[in-house]
C-alpha positions as CSV (number, residue, x, y, z in Angstrom):
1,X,27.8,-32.4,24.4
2,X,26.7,-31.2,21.0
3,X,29.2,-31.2,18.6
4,X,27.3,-29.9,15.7
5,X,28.1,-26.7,14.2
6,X,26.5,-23.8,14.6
7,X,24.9,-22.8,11.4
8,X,25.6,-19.3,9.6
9,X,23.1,-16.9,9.3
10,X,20.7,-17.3,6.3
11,X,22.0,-14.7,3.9
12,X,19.7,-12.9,1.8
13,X,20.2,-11.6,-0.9
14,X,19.2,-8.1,-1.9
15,X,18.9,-6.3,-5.5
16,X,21.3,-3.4,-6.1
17,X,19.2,-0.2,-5.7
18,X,19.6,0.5,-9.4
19,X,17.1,-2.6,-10.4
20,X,14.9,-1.7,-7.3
21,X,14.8,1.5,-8.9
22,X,14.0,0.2,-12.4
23,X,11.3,-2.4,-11.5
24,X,9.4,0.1,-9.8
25,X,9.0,2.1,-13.0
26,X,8.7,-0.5,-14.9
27,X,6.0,-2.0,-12.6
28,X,4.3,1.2,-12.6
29,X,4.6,0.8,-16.7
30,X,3.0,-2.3,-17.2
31,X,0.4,-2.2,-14.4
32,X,-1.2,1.0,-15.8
33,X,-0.8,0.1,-19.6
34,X,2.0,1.2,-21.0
35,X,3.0,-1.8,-21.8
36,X,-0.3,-4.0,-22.5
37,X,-1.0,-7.7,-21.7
38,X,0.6,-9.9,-24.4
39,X,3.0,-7.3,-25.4
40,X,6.8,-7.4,-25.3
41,X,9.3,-5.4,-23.4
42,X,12.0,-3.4,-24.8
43,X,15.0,-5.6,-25.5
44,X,17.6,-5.6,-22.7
45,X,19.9,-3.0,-24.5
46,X,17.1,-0.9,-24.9
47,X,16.2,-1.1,-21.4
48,X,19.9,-0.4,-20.8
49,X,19.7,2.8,-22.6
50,X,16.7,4.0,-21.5
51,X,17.2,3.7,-17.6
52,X,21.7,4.3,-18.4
53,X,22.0,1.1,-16.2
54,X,23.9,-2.5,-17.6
55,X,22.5,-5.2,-19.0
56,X,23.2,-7.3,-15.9
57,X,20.8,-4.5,-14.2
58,X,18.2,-5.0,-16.5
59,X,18.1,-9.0,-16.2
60,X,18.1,-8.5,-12.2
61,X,15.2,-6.3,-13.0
62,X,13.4,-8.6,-15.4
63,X,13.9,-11.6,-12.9
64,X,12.2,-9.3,-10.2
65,X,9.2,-8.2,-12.5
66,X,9.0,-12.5,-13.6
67,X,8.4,-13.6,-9.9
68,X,6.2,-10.7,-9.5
69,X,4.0,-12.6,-12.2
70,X,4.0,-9.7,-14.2
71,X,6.1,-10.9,-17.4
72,X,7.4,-14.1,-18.7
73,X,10.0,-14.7,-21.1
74,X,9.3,-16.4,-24.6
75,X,12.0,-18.0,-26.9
76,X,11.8,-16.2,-30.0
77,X,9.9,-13.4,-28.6
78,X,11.4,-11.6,-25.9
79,X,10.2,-10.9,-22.2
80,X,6.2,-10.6,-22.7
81,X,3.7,-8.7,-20.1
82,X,1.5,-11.4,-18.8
83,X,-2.5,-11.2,-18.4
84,X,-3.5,-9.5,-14.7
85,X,-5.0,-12.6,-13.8
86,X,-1.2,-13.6,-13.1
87,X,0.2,-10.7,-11.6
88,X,0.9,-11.3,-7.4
89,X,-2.2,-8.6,-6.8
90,X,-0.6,-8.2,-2.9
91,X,2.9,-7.4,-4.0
92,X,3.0,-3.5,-2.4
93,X,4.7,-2.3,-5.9
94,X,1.9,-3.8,-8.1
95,X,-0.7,-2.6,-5.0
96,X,1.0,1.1,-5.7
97,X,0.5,1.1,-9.2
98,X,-2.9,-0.1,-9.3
99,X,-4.4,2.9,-7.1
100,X,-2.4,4.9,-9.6
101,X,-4.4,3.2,-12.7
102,X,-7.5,5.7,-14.0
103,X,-9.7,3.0,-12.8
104,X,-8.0,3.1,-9.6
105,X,-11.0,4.4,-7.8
106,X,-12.9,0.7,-8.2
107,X,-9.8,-0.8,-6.5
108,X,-9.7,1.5,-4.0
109,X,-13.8,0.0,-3.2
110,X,-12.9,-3.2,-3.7
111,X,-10.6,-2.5,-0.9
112,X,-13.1,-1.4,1.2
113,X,-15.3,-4.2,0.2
114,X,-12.1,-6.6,1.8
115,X,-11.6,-4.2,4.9
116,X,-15.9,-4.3,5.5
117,X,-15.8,-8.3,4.9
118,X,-12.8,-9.2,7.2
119,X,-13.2,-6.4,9.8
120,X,-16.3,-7.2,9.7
121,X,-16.2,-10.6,11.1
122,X,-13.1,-10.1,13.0
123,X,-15.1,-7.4,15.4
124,X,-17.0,-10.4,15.8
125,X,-14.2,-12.5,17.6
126,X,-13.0,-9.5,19.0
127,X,-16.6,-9.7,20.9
128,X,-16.5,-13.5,21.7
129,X,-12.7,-13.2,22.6
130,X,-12.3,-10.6,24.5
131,X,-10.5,-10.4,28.2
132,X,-10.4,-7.7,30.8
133,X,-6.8,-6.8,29.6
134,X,-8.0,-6.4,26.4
135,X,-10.9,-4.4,27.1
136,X,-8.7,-2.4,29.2
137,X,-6.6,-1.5,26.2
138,X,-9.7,-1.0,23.8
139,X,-11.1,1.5,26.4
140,X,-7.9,3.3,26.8
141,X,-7.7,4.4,23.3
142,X,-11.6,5.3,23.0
143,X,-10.4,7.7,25.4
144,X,-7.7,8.8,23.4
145,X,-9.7,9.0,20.4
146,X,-12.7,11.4,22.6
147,X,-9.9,13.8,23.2
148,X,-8.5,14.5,19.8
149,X,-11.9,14.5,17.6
150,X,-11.0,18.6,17.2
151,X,-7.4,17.4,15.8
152,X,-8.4,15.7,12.3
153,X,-5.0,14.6,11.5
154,X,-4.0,13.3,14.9
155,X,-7.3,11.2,15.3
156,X,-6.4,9.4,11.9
157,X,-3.1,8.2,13.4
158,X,-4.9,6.7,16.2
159,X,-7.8,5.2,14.7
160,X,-5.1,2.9,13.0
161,X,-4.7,1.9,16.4
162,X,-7.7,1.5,17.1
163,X,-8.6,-1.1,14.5
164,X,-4.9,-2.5,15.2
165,X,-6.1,-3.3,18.4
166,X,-9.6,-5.2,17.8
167,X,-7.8,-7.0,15.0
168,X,-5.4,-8.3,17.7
169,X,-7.9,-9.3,19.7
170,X,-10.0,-10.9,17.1
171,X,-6.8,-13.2,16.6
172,X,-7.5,-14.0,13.4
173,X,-3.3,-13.4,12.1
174,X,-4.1,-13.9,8.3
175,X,-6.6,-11.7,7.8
176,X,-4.9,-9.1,9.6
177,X,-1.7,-9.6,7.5
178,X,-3.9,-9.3,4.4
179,X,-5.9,-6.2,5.4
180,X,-1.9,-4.7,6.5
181,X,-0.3,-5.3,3.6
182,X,-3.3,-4.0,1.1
183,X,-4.0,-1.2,3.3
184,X,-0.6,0.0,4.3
185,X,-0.5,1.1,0.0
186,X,-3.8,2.5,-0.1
187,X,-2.8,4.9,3.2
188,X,0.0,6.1,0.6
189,X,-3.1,7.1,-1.7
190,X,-4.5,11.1,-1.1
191,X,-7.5,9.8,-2.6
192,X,-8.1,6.8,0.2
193,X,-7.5,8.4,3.1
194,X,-8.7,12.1,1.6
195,X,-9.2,15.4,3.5
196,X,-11.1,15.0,6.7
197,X,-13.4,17.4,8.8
198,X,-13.9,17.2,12.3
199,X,-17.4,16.6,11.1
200,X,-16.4,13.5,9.6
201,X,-14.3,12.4,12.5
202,X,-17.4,13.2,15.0
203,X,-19.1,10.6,12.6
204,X,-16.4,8.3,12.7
205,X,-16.2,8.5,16.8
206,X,-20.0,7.6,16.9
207,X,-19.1,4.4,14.8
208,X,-16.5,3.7,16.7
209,X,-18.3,4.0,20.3
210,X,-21.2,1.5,18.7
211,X,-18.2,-1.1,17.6
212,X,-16.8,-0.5,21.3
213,X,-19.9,-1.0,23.3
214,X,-21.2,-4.2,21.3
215,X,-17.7,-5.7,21.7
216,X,-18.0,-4.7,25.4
217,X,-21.4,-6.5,25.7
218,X,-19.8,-9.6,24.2
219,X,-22.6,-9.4,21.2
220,X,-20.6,-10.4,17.8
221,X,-23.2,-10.1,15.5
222,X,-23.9,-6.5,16.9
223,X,-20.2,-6.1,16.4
224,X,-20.0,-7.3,13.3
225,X,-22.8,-4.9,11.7
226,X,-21.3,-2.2,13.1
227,X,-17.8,-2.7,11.6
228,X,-19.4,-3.2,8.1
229,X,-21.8,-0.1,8.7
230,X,-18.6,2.0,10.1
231,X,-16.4,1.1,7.0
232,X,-19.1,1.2,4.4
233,X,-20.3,5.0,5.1
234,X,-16.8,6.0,6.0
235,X,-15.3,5.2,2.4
236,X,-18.7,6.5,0.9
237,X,-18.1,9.8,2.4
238,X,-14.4,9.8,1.4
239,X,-15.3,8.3,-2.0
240,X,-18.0,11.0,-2.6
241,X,-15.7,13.7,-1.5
242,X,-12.8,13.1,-4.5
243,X,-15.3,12.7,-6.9
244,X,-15.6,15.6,-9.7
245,X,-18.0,18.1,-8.9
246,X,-20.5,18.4,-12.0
């Protein structure tokens, strides 16, 4: 018989919504330059003042901001905005905020840069990994997919899906998680996902019948190429869509 006790749940522990509230602005504050690398943040009683919360807020704020790697406190000189090289670039606040930046557009390609690079060569073990259940599954929501290329907005909810799936069946779990986390922000972004036409989505359904039928034929390179290609001249029309008109 086991007479060990049963442990207690791990408690964790959770920022009132008052700091949650304040690191997000001030996350959004450092991350597009208001307050530069190497420069110091208000003193806590300023802080106090400005957002009307307590200096035990503020310090609950300025720890959550520190593990971000976006400030570090100095003796002598208060809590200073570290370089970006430091910041945690996946944190979804910091993710946020950078699409936000004016130079937000060349994060927003370095994203699809990750996506083409990862999907890329997960299409490819989709191919060498894939099973009749899984094919089943894939082919279920091509189907889908045909059906609502008239409904623009319905067939961007399911081509989520659809990459969902052939990420699952690539089973590569960490660069899934990575392409998740950054994407799941950029989704939040009008100018990422921008304003589609059922022209575009016929284009998009094209791209995804050529990923479809080389991961049906088992061919990874051929699935592979077709990823990149689909991602590359998606964001390009998206890309060239928000741009200023001269």
């Amino acid at each position: 018989m086991n007479d060990r006790p049963t442990p207690e749940p791990m408690r964790i522990r959770r920022r009132p919504r008052l700091a949650e509230a304040v690191v997000e602005d001030l996350v959004n504050a450092i991350v597009t330059e208001t307050y530069p690398a190497g420069t110091a943040l208000p003193p806590e009683g300023m802080l106090g003042e400005m957002y009307g919360v307590s200096r035990t807020v503020v310090r609950e704020a300025t720890m959550a901001l520190t593990e971000k790697g976006l400030v570090v406190s100095q003796q002598g000189r208060g809590t200073i905005v570290r370089d970006s090289s430091a910041w945690g670039m996946l944190d979804p606040m910091i993710l946020a905020a950078l699409f936000k930046r004016e130079d937000g557009l060349s994060y927003l390609d370095n994203l699809s840069e990750i996506r083409s690079l990862l999907e890329g060569a997960m299409a490819g073990k989709a191919a060498e990994r894939r099973t009749p259940e899984a094919l089943a599954e894939l082919g279920e929501q091509m189907a889908k997919l045909q059906k609502l290329i008239p409904h623009p907005a319905a067939y961007v909810h399911e081509d989520i899906a659809f990459h969902d799936i052939l990420m699952r069946m690539s089973g590569d779990k960490l660069s899934k998680a990575v392409i998740d986390g950054v994407q799941a922000e950029a989704l939040r972004n009008h100018g990422y996902s921008g304003k589609l036409t059922v022209e575009h989505v016929r284009e998009t359904h094209a791209s995804h019948e050529a990923i479809y039928a080389a991961i049906v034929d088992g061919d990874a390179d051929r699935a592979c190429r077709a990823m990149r290609d689909h991602i590359e001249s998606s964001w390009a029309r998206r890309r060239a869509a928000r741009l200023p008109r001269r």
